[in-house]
HTML snippet that shows the backbone in 3Dmol.js (N, CA, C, O; Angstrom):
<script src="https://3Dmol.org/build/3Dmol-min.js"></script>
<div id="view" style="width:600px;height:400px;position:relative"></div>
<script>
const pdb = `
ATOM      1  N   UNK A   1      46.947  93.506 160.760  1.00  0.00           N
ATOM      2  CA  UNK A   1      46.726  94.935 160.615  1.00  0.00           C
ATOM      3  C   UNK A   1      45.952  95.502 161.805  1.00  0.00           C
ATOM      4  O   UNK A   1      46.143  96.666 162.156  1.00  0.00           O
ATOM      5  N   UNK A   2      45.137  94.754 162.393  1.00  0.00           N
ATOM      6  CA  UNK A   2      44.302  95.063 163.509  1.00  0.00           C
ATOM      7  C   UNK A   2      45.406  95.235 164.949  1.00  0.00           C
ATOM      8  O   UNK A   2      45.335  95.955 165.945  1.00  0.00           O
ATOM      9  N   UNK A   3      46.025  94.602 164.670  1.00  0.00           N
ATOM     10  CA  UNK A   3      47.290  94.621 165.955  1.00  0.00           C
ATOM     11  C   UNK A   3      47.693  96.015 165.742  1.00  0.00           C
ATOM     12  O   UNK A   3      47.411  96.850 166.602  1.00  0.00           O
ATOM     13  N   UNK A   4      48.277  96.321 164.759  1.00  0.00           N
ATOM     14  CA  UNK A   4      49.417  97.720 164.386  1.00  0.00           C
ATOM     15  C   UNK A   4      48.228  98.731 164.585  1.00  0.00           C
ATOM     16  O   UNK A   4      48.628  99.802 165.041  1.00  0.00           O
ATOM     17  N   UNK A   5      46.779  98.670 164.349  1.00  0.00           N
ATOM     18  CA  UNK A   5      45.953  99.691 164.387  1.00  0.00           C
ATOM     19  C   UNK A   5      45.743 100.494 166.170  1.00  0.00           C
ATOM     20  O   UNK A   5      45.593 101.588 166.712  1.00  0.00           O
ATOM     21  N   UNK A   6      45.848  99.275 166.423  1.00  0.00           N
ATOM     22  CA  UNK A   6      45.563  99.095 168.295  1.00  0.00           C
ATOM     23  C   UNK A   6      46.621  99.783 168.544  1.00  0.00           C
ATOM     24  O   UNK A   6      46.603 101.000 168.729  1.00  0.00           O
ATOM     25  N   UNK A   7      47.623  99.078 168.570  1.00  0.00           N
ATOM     26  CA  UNK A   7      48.942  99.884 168.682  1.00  0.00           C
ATOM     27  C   UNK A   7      49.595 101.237 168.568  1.00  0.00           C
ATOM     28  O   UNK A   7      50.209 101.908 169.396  1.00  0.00           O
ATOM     29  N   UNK A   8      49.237 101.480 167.101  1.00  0.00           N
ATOM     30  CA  UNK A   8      49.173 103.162 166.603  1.00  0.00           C
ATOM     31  C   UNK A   8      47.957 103.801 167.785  1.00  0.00           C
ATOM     32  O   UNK A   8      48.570 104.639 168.446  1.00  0.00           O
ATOM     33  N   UNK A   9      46.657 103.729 168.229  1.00  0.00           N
ATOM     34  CA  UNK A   9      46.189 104.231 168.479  1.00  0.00           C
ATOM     35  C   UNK A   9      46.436 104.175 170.066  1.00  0.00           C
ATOM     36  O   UNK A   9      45.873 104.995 170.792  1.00  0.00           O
ATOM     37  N   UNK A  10      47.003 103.522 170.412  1.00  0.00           N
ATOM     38  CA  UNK A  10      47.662 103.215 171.837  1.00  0.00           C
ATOM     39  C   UNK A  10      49.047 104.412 171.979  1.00  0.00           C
ATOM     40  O   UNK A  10      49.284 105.115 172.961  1.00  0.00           O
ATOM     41  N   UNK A  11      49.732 104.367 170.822  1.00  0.00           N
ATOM     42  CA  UNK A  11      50.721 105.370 171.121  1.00  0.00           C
ATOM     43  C   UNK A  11      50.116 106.653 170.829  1.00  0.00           C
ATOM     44  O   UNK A  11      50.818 107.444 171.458  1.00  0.00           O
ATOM     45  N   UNK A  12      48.993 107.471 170.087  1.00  0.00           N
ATOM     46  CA  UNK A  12      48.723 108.942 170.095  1.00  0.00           C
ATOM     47  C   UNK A  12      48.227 108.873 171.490  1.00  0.00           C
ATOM     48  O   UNK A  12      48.627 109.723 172.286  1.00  0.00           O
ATOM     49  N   UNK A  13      47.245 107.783 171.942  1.00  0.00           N
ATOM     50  CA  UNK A  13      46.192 108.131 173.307  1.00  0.00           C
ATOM     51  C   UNK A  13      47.954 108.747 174.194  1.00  0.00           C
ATOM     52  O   UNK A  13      47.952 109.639 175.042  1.00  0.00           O
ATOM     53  N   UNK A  14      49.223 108.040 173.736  1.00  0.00           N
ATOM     54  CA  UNK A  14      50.137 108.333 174.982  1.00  0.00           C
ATOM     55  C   UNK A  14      51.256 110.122 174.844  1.00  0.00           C
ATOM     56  O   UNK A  14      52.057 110.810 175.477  1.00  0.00           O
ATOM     57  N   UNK A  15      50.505 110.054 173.538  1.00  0.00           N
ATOM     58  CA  UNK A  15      51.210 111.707 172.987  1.00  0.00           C
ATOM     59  C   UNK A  15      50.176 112.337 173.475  1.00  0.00           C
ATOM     60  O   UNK A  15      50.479 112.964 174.490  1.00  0.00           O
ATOM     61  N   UNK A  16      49.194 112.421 173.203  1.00  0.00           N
ATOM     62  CA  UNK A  16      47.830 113.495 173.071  1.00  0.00           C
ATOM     63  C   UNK A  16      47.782 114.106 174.706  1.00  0.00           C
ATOM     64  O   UNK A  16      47.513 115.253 175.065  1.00  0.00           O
ATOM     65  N   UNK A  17      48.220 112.655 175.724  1.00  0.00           N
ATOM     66  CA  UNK A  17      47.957 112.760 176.741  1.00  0.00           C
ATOM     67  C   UNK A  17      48.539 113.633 177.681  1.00  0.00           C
ATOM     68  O   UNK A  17      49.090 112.752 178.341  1.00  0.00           O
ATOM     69  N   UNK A  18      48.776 114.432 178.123  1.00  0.00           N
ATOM     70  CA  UNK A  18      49.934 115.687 178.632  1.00  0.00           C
ATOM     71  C   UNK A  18      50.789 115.147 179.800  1.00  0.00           C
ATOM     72  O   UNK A  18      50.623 115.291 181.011  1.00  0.00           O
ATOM     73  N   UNK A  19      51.539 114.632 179.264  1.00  0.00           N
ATOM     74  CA  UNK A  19      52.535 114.018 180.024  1.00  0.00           C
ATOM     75  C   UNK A  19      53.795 114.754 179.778  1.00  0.00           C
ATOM     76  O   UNK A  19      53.960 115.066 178.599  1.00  0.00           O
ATOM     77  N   UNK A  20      54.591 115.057 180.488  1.00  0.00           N
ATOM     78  CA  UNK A  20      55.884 115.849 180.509  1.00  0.00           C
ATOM     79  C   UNK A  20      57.035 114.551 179.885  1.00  0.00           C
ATOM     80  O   UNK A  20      57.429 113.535 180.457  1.00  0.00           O
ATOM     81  N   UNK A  21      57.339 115.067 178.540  1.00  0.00           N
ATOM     82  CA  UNK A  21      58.442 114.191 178.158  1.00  0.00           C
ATOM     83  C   UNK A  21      59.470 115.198 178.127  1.00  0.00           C
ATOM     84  O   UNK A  21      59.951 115.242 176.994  1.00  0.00           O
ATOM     85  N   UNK A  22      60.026 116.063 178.950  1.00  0.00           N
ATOM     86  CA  UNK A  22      61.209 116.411 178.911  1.00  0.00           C
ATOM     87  C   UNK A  22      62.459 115.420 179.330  1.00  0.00           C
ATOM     88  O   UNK A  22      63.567 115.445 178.794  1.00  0.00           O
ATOM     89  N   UNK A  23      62.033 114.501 180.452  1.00  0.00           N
ATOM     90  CA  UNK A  23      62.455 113.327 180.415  1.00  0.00           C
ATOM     91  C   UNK A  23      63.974 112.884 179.202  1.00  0.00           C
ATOM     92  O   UNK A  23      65.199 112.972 179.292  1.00  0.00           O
ATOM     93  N   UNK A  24      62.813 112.313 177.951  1.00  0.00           N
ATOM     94  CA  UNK A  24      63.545 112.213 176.928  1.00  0.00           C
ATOM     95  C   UNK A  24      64.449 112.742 176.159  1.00  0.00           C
ATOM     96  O   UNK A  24      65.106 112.069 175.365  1.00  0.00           O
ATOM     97  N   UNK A  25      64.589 114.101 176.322  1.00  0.00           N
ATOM     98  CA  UNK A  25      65.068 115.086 175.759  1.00  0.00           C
ATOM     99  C   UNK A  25      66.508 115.343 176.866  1.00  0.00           C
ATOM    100  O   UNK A  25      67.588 115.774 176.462  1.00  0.00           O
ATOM    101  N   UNK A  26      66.230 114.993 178.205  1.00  0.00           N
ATOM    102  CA  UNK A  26      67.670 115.538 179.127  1.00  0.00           C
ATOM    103  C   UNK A  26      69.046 115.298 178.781  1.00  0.00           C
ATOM    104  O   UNK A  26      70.024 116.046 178.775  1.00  0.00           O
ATOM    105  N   UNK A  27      68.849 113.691 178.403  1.00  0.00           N
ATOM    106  CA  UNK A  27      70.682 113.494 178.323  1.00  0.00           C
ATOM    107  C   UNK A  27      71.007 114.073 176.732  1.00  0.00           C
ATOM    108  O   UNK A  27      72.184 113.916 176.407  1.00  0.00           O
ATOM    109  N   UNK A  28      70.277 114.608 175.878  1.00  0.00           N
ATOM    110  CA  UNK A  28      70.862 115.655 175.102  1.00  0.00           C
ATOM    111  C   UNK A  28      71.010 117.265 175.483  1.00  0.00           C
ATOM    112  O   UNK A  28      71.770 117.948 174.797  1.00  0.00           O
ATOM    113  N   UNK A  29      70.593 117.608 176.109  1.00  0.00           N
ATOM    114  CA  UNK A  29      70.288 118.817 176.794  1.00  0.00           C
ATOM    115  C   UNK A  29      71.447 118.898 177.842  1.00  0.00           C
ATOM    116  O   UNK A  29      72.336 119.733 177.676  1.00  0.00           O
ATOM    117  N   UNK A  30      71.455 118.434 178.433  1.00  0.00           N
ATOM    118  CA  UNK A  30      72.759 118.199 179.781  1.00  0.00           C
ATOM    119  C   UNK A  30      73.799 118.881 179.333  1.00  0.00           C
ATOM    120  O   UNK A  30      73.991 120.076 179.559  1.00  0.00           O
ATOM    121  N   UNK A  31      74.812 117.848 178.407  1.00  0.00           N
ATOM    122  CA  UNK A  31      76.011 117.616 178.215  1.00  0.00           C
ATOM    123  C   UNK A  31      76.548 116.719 178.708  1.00  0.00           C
ATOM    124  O   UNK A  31      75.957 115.677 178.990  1.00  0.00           O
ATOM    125  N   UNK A  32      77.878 116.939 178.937  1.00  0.00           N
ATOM    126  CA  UNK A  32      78.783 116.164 179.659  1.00  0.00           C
ATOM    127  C   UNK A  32      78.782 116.357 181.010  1.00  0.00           C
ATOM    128  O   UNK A  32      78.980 117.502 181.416  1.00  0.00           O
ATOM    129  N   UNK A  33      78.564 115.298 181.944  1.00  0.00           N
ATOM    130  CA  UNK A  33      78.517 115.747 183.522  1.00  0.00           C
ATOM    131  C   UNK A  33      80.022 115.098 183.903  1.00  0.00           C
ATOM    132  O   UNK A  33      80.575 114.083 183.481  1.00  0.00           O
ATOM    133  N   UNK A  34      80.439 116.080 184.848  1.00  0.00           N
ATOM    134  CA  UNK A  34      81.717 115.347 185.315  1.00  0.00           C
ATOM    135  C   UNK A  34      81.313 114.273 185.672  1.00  0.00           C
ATOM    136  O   UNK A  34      80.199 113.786 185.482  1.00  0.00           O
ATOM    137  N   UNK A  35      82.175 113.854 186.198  1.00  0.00           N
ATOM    138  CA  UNK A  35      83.126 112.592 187.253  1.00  0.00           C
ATOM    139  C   UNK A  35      82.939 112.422 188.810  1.00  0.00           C
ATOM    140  O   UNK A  35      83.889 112.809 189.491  1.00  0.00           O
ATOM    141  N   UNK A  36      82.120 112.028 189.304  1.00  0.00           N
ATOM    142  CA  UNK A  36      82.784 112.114 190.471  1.00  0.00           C
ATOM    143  C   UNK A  36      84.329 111.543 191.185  1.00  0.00           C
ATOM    144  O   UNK A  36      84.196 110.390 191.597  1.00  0.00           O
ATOM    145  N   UNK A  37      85.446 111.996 191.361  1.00  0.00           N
ATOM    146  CA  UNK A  37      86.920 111.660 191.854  1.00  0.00           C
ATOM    147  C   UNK A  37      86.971 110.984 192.873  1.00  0.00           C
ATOM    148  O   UNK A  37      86.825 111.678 193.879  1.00  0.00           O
ATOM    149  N   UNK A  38      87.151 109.668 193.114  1.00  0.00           N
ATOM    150  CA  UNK A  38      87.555 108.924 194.252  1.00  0.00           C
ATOM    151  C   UNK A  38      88.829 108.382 193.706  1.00  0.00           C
ATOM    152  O   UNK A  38      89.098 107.898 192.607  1.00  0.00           O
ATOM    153  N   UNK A  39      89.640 108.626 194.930  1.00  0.00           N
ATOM    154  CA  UNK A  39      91.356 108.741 195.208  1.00  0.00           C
ATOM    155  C   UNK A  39      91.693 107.125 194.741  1.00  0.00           C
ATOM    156  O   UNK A  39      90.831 106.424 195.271  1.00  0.00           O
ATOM    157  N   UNK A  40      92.495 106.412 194.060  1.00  0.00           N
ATOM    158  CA  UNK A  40      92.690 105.003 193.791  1.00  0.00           C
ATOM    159  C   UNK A  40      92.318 104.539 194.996  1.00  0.00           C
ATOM    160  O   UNK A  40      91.120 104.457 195.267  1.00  0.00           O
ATOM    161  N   UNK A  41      93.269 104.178 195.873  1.00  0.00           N
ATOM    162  CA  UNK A  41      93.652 103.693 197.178  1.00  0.00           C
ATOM    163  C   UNK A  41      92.561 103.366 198.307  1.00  0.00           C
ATOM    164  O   UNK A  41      92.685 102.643 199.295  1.00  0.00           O
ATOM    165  N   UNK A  42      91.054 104.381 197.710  1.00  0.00           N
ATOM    166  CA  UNK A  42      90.037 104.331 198.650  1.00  0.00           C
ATOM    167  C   UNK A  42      88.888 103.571 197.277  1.00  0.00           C
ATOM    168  O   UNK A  42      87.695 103.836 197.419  1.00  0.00           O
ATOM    169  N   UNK A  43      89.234 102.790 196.187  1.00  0.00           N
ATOM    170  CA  UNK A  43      88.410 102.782 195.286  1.00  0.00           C
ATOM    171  C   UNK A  43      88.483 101.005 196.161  1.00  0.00           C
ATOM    172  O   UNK A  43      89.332 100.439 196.850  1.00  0.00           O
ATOM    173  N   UNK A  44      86.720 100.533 195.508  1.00  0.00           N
ATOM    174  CA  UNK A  44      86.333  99.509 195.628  1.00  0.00           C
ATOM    175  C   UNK A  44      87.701  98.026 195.185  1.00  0.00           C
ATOM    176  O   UNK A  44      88.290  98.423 194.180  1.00  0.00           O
ATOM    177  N   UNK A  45      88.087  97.080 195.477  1.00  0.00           N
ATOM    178  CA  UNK A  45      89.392  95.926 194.911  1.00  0.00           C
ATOM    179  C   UNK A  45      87.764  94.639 194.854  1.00  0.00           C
ATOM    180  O   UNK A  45      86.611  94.615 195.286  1.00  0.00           O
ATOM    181  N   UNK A  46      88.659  93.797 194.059  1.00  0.00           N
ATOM    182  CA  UNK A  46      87.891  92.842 194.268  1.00  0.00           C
ATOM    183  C   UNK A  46      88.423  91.695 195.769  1.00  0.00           C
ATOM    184  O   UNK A  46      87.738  90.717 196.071  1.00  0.00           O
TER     185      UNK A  46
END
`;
const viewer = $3Dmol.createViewer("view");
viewer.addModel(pdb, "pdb");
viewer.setStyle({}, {cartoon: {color: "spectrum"}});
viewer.zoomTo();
viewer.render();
</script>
């Protein structure tokens, strides 16, 4: 229980702390990003 206490109080010190988590939030926010198009013929072969 002393572990999970440390722990819990390890993750608010990392909320409380003003850190920009928009981060987390981007690849819902985005959408869909294209593709970048490279032509077959110029694509990487093994």
């Amino acid at each position: 229980t002393t572990m999970i206490e440390s722990m819990l109080k390890d993750l608010e010190s990392h909320v409380s702390s003003e850190q920009n988590l928009n981060f987390q939030s981007e690849c819902l926010i985005q959408g869909v990003q294209s593709k970048v198009h490279q032509p077959l013929m110029k694509r990487l072969t093994c």
